[in-house]
C-alpha positions in Angstrom: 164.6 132.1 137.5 161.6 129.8 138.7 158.9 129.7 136.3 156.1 130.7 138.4 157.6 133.8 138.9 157.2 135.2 135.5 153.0 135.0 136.5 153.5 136.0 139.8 152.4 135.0 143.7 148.6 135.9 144.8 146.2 134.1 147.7 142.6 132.4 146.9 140.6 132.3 150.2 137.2 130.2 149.5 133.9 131.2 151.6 131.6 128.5 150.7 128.3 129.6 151.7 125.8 131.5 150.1 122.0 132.5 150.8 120.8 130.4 147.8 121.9 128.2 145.5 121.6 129.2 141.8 120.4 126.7 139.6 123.3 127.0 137.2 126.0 127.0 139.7 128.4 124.2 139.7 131.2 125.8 142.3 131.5 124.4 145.6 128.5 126.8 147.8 126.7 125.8 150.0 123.1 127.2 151.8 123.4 127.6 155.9 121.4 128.5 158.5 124.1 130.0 160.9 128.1 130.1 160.5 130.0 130.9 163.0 132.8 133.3 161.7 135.0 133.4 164.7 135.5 129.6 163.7 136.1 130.4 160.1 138.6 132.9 161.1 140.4 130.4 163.3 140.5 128.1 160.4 141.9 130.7 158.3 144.4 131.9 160.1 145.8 128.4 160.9 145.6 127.8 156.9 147.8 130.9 156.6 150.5 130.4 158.9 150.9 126.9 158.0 151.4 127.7 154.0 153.2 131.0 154.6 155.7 129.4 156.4 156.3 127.0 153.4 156.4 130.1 151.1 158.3 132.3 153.2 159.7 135.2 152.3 157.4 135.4 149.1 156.3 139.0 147.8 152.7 138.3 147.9 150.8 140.4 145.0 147.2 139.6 144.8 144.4 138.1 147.3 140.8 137.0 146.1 138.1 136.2 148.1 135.7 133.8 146.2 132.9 131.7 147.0 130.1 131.6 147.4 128.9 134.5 148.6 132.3 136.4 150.5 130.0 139.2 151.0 128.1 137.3 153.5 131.3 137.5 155.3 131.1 139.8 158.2 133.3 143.0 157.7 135.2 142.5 160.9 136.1 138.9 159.6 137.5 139.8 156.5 139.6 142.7 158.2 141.6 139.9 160.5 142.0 137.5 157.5 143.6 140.7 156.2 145.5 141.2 158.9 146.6 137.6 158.9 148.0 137.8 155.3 149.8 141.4 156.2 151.7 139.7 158.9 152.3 136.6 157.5 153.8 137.6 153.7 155.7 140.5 152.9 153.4 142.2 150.7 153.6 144.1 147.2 153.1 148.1 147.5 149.8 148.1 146.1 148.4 144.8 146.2 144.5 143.4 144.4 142.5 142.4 147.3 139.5 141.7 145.4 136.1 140.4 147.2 133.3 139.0 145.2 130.0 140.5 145.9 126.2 139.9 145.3 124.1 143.2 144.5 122.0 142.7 147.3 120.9 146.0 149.4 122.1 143.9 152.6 125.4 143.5 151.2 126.1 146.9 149.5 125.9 148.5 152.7 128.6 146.8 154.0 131.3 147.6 151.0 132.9 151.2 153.0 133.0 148.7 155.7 135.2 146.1 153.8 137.3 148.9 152.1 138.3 150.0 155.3 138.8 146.1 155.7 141.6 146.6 153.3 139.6 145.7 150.5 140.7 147.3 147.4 138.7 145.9 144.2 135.0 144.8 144.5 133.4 141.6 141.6 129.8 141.4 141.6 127.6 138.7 140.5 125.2 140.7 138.7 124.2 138.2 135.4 121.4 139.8 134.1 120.2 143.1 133.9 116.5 142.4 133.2 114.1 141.2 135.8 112.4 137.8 134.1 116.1 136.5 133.3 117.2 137.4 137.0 114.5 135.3 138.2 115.4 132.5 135.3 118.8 132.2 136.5 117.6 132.0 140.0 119.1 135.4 141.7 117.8 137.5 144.4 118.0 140.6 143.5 116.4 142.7 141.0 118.1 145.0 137.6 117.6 147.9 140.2 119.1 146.3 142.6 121.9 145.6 141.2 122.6 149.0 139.5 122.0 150.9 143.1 124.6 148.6 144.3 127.2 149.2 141.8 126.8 152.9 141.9 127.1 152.3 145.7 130.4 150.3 145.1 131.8 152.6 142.5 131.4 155.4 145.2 134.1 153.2 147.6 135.9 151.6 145.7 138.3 152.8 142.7 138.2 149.4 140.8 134.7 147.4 140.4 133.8 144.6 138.2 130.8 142.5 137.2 129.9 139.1 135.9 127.0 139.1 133.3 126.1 135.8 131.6 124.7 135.6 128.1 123.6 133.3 125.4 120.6 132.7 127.8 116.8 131.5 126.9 115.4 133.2 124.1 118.1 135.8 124.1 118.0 138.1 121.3 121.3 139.6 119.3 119.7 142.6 120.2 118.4 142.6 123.1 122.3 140.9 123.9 123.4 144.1 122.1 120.9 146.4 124.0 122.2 145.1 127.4 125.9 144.5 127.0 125.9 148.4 126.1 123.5 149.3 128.9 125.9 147.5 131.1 129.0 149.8 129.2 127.4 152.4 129.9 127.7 152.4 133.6 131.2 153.4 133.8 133.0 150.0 134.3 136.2 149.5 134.0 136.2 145.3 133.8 133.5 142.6 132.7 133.2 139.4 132.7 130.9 138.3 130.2 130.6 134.1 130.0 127.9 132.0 128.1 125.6 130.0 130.5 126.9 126.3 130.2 125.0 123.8 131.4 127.2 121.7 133.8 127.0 118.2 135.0 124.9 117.9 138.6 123.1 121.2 138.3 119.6 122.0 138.9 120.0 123.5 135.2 121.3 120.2 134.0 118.2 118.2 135.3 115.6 120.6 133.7 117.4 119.9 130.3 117.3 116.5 130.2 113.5 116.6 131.0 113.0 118.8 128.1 112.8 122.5 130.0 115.0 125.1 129.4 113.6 125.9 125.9 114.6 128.5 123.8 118.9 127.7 124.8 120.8 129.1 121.5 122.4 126.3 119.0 126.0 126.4 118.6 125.8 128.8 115.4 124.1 131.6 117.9 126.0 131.1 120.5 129.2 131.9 117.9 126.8 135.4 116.7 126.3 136.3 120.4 130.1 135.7 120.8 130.9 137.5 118.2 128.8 140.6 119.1 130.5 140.5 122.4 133.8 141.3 121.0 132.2 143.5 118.8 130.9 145.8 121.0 132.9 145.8 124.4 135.9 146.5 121.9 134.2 149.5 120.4 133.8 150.7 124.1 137.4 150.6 124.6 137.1 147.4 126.9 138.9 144.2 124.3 138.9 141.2 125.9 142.5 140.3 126.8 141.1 136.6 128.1 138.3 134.6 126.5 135.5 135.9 128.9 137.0 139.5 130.4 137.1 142.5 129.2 139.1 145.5 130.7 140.0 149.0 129.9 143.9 149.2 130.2 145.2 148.8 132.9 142.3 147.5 134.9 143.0 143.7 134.1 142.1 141.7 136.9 145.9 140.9 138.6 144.8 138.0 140.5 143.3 135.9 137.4 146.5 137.0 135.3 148.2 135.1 137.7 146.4 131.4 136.8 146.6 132.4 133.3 150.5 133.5 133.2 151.2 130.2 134.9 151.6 131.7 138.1 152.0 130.1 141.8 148.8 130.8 144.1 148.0 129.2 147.2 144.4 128.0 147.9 142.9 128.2 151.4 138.9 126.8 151.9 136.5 124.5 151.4 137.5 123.0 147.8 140.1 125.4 146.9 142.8 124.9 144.1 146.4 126.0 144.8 149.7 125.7 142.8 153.0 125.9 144.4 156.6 125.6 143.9 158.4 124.2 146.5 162.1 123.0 146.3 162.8 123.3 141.9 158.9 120.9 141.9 155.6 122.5 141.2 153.1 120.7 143.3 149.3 120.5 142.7 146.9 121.5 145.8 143.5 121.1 146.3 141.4 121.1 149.6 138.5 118.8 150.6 135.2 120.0 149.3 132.9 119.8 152.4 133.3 122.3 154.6 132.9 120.8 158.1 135.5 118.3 157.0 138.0 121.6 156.1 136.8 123.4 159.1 137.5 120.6 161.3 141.1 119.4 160.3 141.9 123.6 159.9 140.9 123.9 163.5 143.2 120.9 164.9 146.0 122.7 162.7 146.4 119.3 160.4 146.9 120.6 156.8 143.5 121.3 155.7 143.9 119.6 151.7 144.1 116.6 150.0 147.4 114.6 149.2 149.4 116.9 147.0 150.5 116.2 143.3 153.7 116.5 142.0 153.2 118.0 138.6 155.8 116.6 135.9 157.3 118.6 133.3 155.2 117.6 130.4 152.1 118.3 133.0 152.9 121.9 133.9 153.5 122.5 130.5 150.5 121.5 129.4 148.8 123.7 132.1 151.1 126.6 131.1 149.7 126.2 127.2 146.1 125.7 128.3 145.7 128.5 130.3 147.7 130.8 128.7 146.5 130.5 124.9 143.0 131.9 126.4 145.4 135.4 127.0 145.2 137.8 124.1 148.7 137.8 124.6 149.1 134.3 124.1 151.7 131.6 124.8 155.2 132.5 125.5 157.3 130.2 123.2 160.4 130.4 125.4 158.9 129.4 128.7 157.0 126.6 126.9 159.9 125.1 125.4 162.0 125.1 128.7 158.8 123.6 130.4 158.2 120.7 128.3 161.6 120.7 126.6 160.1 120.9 122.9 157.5 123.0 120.9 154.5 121.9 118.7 155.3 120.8 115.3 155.8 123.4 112.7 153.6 122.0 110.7 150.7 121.9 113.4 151.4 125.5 113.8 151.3 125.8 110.1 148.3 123.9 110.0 146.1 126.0 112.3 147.3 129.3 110.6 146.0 127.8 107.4 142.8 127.6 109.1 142.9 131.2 110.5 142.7 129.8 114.1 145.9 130.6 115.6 149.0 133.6 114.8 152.5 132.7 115.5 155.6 134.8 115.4 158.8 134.4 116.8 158.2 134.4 120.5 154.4 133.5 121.0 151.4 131.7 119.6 147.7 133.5 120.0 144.4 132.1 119.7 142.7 134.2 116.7 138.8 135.4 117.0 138.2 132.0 115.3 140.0 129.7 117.5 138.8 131.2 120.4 135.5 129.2 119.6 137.4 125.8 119.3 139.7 126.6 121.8 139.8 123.0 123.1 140.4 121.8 120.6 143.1 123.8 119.6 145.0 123.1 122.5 144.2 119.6 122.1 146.0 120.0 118.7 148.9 121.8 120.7 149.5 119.9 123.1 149.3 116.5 121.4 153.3 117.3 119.8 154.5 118.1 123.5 156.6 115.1 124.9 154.5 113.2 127.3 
């Protein structure tokens, strides 16, 4: 059996425009004054027929629209990028179409409109849910906002998430505690909870090295506010079963299990990331980042990405480990081993159970609570015994 196939096949479609540009935000969005969708769907569908008829055949079982901001996307457009997939993969029986959202009033309106798109899970960019960290962080919308929508959203749809971001300026441990169970308390099945980082390029990034953003945790807080996290979404009934998400079971996201199980997923848009198996190799894809560059070769039909990379065995093994020790369930010894034709030392192993940062048994290594806050560097340690 292919490995890919033990993660599974799911679709990334990239929108890259948004109404604003957080200050924090390092993904590939841009602001625009007008789009024009019908071109964007053009583009898409071209993108689609092109890579489905190198994966022909496939059982497709997850889509995700990310961005950006997809709910800017007009309802009618995501309903023919639907329609595209439907006709161009066979499809599982009850596929994760998830769209990401911002709690805006303009776009909570829409969401019937997108379920009856074929929309079937909703993940909104909520990040705060008090007004003066809203407006740190650089959002739109207000707490109220953002709860109307989500009630709104939980009225359409059966499955909703929402991001939240913590370890923010002159966050408390209790006002953290305060709001993470405020945020429980609204009846959601899946978080994910991730602490701001401060990334290379950002608006965020230039205030810090002029001395602003004040009152930014130290690395011992950040491990407390971690720590609470766990604490508290898993006496809700919501463990994490991946560093920074939380779910009730059975309400894991599908489409990120995919990455993290080591999974194939093609990558359509402006700056999207794809991995695919094609002929016994598993090939790296990525698209250009600009999107009138995308737009314009996905319009003359050329294959909208870079140059692809062929991904060695070491490589995808590698991958495989780094993505899938940040699974509860861990790192599946067997497909490791047949990926990079050896295992980490048994005395690294030993080593980092020593230190209380990793369990082992027979079939799979796992990150414990501890080495989830070196987990670099516990994968460095890993991967350094794999063969090069």
């Amino acid at each position: 059996m292919e490995d890919w196939r033990a993660g599974g096949f799911g679709l990334y479609l990239h929108w890259p425009f948004c109404q604003s540009k957080c200050p924090y935000c390092d993904f590939n969005s841009h602001v625009a004054q007008a789009v024009d969708q019908r071109q964007w769907l053009q583009a898409y569908r071209n993108e689609i027929a092109r890579l489905a008829a190198e994966t022909s055949g496939r059982v497709l079982n997850t889509v995700f629209f990310g961005g950006g901001t997809p709910s800017l996307m007009d309802p009618d457009l995501v309903a023919a990028v639907i329609d595209a997939i439907r006709s161009s993969w066979p499809m599982a029986n009850d596929p994760e179409i998830t769209l990401e959202a911002n709690p805006g009033s303009v776009e909570a309106g829409r969401f019937a409109a997108y379920r009856q798109a074929g929309v079937t899970r909703v993940s909104m960019g909520v990040q705060a849910l008090n007004d003066a960290d809203l407006r740190r962080l650089g959002r739109l919308h207000t707490a109220d906002e953002a709860m109307r929508a989500f009630e709104i959203a939980r009225g359409v749809f059966e499955r909703v998430s929402f991001d939240l971001i913590y370890a923010r300026q002159d966050q408390s441990l209790d006002g953290w505690r305060a709001e993470l169970r405020r945020a429980l308390a609204m009846a959601v099945d899946h978080l994910s909870l991730y602490q701001l980082t401060v990334e290379a390029g950002t608006p965020f990034a230039d205030r810090l090295a002029r001395g602003g953003l004040r009152g930014l945790p130290d690395e011992n807080r950040a491990a407390d506010l971690y720590d609470l996290t766990q604490d508290v979404c898993a006496a809700h009934g919501m463990a994490s079963y991946e560093v920074s998400n939380h779910a009730r079971p059975g309400a894991e996201s599908r489409h990120n299990l995919i990455y993290w199980r080591g999974g194939d997923y093609v990558g359509i848009g402006p700056g999207a990331h794809g991995r695919l198996t094609l002929e016994g190799c598993r090939w790296a894809t990525e698209c250009p980042k600009a999107p009138a560059t995308w737009l314009a070769a996905a319009l003359r039909g050329d294959p909208a990405e870079k140059p692809r990379q062929a991904l060695s065995g070491p490589e995808h093994a590698s991958e495989y480990l780094l993505m899938s020790l940040r699974l509860t369930e861990g790192t599946d010894l067997r497909r490791l081993e047949l990926l990079a034709g050896a295992l980490p030392l048994r005395s690294t192993v030993d080593d980092l159970t020593s230190l209380g940062l990793l369990e082992a048994d027979p079939t799979h290594l796992r990150a414990t609570p501890a080495g989830r806050l070196v987990l670099n560097a516990l994968i460095s340690k890993l991967a350094a015994d794999l063969p090069e």
